[in-house]
C-alpha positions as CSV (number, residue, x, y, z in Angstrom):
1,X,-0.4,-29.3,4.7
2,X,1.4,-31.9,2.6
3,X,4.4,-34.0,4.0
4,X,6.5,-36.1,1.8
5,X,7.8,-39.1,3.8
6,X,11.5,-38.9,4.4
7,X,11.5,-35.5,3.0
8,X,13.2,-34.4,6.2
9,X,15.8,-36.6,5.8
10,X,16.4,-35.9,2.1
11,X,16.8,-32.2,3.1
12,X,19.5,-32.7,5.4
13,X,21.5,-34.5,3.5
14,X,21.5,-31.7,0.3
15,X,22.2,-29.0,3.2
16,X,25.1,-30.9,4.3
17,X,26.2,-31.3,0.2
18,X,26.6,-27.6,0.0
19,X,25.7,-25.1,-2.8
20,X,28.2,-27.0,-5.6
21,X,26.4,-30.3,-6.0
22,X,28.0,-33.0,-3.7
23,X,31.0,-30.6,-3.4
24,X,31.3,-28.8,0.5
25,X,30.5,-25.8,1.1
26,X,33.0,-23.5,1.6
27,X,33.1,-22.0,5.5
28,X,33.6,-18.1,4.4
29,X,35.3,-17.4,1.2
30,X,33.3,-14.4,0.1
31,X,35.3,-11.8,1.3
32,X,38.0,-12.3,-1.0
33,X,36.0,-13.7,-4.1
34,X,38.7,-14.7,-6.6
35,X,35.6,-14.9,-9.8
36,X,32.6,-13.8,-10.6
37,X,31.5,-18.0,-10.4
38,X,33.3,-18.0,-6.9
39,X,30.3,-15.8,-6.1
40,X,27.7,-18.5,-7.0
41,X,29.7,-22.0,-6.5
42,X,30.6,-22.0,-2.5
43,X,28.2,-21.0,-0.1
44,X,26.3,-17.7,0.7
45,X,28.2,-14.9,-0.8
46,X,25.0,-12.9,-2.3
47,X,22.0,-11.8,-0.6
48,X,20.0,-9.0,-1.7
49,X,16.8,-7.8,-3.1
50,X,15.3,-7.6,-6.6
51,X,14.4,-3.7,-8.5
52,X,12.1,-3.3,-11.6
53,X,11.5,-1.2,-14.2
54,X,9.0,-1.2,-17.5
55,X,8.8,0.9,-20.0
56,X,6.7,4.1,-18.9
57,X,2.7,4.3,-20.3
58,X,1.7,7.8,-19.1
59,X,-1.6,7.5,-20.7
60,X,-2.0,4.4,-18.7
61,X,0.0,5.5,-15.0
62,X,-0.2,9.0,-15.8
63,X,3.2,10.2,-13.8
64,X,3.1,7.7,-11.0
65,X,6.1,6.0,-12.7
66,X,7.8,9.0,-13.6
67,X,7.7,11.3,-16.4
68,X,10.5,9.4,-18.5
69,X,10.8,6.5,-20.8
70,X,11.3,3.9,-17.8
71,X,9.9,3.6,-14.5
72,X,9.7,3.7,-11.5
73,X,12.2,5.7,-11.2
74,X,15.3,4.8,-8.6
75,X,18.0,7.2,-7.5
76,X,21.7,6.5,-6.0
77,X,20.1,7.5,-2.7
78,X,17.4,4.0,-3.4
79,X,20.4,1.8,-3.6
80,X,22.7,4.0,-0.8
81,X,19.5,3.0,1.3
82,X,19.8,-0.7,0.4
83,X,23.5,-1.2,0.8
84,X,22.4,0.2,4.2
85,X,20.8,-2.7,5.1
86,X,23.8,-5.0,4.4
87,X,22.9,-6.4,0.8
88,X,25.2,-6.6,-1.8
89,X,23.5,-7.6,-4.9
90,X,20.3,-6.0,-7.0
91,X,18.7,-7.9,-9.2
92,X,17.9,-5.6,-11.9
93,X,14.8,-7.2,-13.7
94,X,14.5,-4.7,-16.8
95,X,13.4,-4.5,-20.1
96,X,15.6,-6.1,-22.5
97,X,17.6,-4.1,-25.0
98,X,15.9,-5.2,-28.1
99,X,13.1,-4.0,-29.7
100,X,9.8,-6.3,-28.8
101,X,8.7,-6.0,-33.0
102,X,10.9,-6.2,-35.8
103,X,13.1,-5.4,-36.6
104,X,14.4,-5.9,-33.2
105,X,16.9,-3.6,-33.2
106,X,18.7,-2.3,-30.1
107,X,17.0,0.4,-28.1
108,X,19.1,2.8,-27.2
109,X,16.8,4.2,-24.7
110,X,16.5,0.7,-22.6
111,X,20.2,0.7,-22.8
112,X,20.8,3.8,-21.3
113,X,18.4,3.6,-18.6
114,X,19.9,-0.1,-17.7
115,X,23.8,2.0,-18.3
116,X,22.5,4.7,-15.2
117,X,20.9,1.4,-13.2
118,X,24.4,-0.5,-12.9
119,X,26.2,3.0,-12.6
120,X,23.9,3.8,-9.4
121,X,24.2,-0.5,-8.0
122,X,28.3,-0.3,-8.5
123,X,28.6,3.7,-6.6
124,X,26.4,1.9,-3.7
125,X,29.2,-0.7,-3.5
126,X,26.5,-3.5,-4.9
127,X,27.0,-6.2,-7.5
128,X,24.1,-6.4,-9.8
129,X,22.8,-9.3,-12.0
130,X,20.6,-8.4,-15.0
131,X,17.1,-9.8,-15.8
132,X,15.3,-9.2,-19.1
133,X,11.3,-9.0,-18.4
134,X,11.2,-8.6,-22.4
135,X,12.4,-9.0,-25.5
136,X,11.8,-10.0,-29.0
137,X,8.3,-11.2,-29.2
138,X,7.4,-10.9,-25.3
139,X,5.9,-8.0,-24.1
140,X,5.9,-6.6,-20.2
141,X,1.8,-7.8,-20.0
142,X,3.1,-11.4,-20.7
143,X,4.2,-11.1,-16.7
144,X,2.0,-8.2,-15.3
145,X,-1.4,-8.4,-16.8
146,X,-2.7,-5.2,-18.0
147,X,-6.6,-4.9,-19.2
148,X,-6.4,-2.2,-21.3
149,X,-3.1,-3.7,-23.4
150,X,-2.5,-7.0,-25.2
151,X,0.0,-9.6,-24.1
152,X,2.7,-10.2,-26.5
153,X,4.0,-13.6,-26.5
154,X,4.8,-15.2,-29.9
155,X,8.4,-15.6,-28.8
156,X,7.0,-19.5,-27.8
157,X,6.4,-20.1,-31.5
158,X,8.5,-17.7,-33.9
159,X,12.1,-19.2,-34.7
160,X,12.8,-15.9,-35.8
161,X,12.1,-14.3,-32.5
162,X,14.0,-16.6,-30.8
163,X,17.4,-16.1,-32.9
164,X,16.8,-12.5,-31.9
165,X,16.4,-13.2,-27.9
166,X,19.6,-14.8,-28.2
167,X,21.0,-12.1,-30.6
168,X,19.8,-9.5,-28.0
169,X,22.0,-11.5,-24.8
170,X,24.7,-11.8,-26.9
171,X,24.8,-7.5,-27.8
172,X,24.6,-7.6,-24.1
173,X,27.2,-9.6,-23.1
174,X,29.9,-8.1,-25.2
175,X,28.4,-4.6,-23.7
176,X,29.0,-5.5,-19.6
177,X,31.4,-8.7,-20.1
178,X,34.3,-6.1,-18.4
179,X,31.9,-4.7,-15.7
180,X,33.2,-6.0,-12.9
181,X,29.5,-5.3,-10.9
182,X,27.6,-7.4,-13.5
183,X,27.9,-10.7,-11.8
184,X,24.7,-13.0,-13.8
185,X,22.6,-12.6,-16.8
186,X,19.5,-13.9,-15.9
187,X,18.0,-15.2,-19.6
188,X,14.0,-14.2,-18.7
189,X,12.1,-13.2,-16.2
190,X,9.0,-15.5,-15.4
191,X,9.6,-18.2,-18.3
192,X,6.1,-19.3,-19.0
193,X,3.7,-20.0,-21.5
194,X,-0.4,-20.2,-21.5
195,X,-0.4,-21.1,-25.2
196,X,-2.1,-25.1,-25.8
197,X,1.1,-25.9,-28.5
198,X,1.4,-28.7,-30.6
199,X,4.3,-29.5,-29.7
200,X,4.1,-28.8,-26.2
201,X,7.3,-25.6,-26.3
202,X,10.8,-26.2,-25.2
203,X,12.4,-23.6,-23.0
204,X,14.7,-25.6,-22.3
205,X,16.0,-25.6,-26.0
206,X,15.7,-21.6,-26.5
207,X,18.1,-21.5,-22.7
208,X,20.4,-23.5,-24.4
209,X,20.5,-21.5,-28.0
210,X,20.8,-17.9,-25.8
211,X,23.8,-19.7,-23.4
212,X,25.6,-20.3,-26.7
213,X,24.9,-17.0,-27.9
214,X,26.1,-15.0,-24.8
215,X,29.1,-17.8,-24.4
216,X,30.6,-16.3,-28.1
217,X,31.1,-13.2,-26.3
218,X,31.6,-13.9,-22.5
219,X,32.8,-16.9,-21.5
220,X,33.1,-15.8,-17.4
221,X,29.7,-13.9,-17.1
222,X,27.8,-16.7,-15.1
223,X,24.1,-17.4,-16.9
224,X,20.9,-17.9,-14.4
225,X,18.3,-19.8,-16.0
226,X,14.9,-20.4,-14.2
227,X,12.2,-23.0,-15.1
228,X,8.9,-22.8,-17.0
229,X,5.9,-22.0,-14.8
230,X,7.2,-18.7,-13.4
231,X,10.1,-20.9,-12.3
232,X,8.6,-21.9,-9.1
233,X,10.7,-25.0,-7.1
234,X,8.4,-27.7,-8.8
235,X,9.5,-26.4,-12.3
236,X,13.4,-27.5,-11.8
237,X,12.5,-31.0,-12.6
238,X,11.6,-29.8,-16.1
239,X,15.3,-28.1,-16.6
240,X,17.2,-30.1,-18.6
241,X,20.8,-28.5,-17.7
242,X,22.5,-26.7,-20.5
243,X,26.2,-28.5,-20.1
244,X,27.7,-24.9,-19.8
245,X,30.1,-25.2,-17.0
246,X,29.2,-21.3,-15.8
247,X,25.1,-21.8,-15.3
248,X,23.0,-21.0,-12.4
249,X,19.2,-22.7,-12.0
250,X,17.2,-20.4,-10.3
251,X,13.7,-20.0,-8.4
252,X,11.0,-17.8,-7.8
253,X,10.1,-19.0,-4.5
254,X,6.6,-17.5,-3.4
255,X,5.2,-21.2,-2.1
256,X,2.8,-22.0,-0.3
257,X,1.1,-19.0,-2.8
258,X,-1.8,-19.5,-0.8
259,X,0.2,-17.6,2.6
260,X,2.0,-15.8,0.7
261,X,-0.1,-14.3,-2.2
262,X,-3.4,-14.0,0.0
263,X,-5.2,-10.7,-0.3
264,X,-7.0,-11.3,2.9
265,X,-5.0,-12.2,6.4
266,X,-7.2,-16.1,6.3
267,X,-4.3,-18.1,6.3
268,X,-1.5,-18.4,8.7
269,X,1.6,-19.4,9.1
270,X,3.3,-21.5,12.1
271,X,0.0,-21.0,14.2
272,X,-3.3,-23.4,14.3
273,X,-4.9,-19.9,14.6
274,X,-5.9,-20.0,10.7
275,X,-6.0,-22.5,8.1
276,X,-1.9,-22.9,8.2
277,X,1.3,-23.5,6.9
278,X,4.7,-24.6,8.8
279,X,8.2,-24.7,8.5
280,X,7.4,-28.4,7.4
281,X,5.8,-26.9,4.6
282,X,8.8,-24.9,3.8
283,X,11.3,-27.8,4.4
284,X,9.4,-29.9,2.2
285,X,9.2,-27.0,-1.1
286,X,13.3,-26.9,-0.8
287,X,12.5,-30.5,-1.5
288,X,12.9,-29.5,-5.0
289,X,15.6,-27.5,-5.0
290,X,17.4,-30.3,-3.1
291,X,17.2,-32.5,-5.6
292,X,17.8,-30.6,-8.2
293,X,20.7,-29.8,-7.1
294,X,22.1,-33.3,-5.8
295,X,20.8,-35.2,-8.7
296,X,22.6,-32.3,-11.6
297,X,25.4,-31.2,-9.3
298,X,24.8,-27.7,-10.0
299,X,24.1,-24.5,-7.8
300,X,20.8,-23.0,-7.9
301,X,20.2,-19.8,-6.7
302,X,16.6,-18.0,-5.1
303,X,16.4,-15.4,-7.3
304,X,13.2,-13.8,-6.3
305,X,11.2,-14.9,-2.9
306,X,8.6,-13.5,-0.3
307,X,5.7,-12.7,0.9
308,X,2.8,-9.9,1.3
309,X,4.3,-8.0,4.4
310,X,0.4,-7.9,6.3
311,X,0.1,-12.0,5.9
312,X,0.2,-12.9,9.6
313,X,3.3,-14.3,10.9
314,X,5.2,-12.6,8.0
315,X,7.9,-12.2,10.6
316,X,8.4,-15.7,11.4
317,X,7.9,-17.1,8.1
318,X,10.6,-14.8,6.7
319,X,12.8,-16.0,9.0
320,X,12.3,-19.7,9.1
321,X,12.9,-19.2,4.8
322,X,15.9,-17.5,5.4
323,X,17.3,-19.9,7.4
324,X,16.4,-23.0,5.1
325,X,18.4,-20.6,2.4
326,X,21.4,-20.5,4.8
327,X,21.5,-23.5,5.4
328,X,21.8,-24.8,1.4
329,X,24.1,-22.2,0.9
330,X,21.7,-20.5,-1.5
331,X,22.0,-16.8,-2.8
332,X,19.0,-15.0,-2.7
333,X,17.0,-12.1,-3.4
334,X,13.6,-10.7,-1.9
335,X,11.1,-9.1,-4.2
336,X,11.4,-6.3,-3.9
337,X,13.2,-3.2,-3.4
338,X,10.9,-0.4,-3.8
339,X,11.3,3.7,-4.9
340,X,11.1,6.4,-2.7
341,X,9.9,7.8,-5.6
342,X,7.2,9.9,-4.1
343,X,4.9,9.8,-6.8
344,X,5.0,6.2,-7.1
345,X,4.3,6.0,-3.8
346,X,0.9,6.6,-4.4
347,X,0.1,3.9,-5.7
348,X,-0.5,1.6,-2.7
349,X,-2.1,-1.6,-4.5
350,X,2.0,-1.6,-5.7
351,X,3.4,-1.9,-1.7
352,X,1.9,-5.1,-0.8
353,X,5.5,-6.3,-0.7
354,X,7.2,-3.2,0.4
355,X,8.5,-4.7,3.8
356,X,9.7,-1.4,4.7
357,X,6.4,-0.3,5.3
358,X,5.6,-2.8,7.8
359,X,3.3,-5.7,8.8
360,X,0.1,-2.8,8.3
361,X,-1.6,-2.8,5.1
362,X,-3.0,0.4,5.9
363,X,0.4,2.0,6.6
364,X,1.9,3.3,3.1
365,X,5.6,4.7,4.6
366,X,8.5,3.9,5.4
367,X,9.4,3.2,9.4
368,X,11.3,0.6,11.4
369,X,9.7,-2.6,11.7
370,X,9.9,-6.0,12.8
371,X,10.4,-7.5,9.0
372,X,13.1,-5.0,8.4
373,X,15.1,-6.2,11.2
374,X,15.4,-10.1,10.5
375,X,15.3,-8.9,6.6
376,X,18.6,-7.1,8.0
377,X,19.7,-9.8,10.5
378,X,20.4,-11.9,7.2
379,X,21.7,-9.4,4.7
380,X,24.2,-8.3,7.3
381,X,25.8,-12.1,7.2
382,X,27.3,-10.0,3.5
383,X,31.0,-10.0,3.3
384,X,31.6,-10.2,-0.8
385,X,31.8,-6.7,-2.3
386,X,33.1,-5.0,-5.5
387,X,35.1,-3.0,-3.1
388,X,37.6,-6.1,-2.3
389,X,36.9,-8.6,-5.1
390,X,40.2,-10.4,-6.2
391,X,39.7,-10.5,-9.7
């Protein structure tokens, strides 16, 4: 374990701040939301769980993802289930709606499938933020490694490709800008780059150029922008904040990786049982986030977080992170929110974060369990939905 002195007291003091910079947090005024920023700018108003989608390889997944274009494939009854639970937002990480090769020209296809998505999230009574996995010059195996195809990542490097990422947001904007479910546009999923460059790339200047692009055609919409390095906590120092007054920093919060990633049940959490972790640990990665906040005086948001359901102590580590994200005021989102799909349920090396499933790697369906039940404890804190928004 690794303690920062006077980390503790640090933390405390951003808790106390609230979720707009030094600003308080307000006490509940998420049942009434009077904006789609109002959402983002008080305290807790979202909490809710992350869906994806690629674009379908048959000769690769055969039909485990479905026999169309995208998969896996999700019906109303998937999101029913999850509104069920309490949340109120899905994170919608999807394939963008341009092309990945020029010309770069909208896909009709993506845009229909992402049309059905939001259609399915606003029925369930859900807001929804969207999340591009790809685009223009990035390719789905620049996030998910896949041996048997190439990773496309020359959006780093080609000026060209990035005018059309931030072509592609702005056709996106002016398509859900009136959609009153559509509550963040979250610029790219996973921001990183393995590429030795000369000089070393700017995300934070391509952030800035997609803002302004999507700000020409929505100027409410908020923006969610994560950090390079898979925007883990530690990447927030990198951000350089983008001046617009309607932009989110987010996280992917899977720290300590080495709990929470583990493919073997070796390290522990809260117990001397193992090699451990504690809720020190956890107190000291919100560190970050902390000071990010305090020092930019802007909200940040968790927009994906958790932990293979078997790890031991999954249950108490879910809660204790929970918590910490109460306590800031955070929104957040758990990765993820799986199909019933019962051909995609096949595919068990996929469920490792399925915590509908269980604490059981060797149990593959769904049942009550102990993680759904403080999963639930939290999502049912949810007052803010479409149903009564004010605006």
């Amino acid at each position: 374990m690794k303690i920062r002195l006077g980390g503790i007291v640090l933390l405390v003091a951003a808790m106390l701040a609230g979720c707009n910079g030094g600003k308080s947090a307000a006490v509940d005024s998420c049942s009434a939301i009077t904006s789609k920023w109002a959402l983002w700018a008080g305290g807790t108003c979202l909490r809710g769980a992350n869906v994806w989608q690629r674009s379908n390889i048959v000769s690769i997944y055969g039909t485990a993802l479905g026999s169309g274009l995208f998969g896996p494939v999700f019906t109303q009854t998937d999101f029913d289930n999850l509104a069920k639970t309490g949340a109120n937002v899905v994170f919608i990480s999807h394939p963008g709606l341009y092309s990945e090769i020029p010309p770069y020209l909208p896909n009709l296809d993506a845009q229909t499938n992402l049309d059905n998505l939001l259609a399915m999230v606003a029925k369930a009574n859900m807001y929804a933020v969207i999340s591009f996995r790809t685009g223009p010059g990035r390719s789905e195996e620049d996030i998910v490694y896949q041996a048997s195809l190439p990773a496309l990542n020359s959006v780093w490097t080609n000026p060209a490709e990035q005018t059309a990422w931030a072509d592609m947001w702005s056709y996106t904007a002016k398509r859900y800008k009136t959609n009153p479910v559509v509550v963040g546009y979250d610029l790219m999923v996973d921001p990183h780059t393995s590429l030795i460059l000369s000089p070393p790339y700017d995300w934070n200047s391509l952030a800035k150029k997609i803002t302004d692009a999507i700000r020409l055609a929505d100027i409410n919409t908020p923006v969610l922008i994560g950090g390079m390095n898979y925007s883990s906590a530690a990447a927030l120092a990198g951000i350089v904040p983008t001046g617009d007054s309607k932009t989110v920093y987010t996280v992917h919060q899977y720290d300590p990786i080495p709990y929470t990633l583990q493919a073997a049940q070796a390290v522990s959490y809260g117990t001397t049982i193992y090699d451990f972790y504690s809720r020190t640990d956890l107190l000291n990665i919100f560190l970050d986030v902390a000071t990010f906040k305090s020092s930019r005086n802007v909200p940040v948001g968790i927009s994906e977080f958790g932990a293979k359901r078997f790890v031991p102590n999954a249950v108490q580590f879910l809660d204790d992170e929970m918590g910490i994200m109460e306590s800031y005021g955070l929104n957040y989102a758990i990765w993820d929110w799986e199909t019933t799909d019962p051909a995609y349920a096949t595919i068990h090396s996929y469920d490792a974060f399925n915590f509908r499933m269980g604490t059981d790697p060797a149990i593959h369906l769904d049942a009550p369990n102990v993680l759904t039940t403080v999963i639930q404890k939290y999502f049912q804190k949810n007052t803010a939905r479409p149903s009564n928004r004010a605006y």
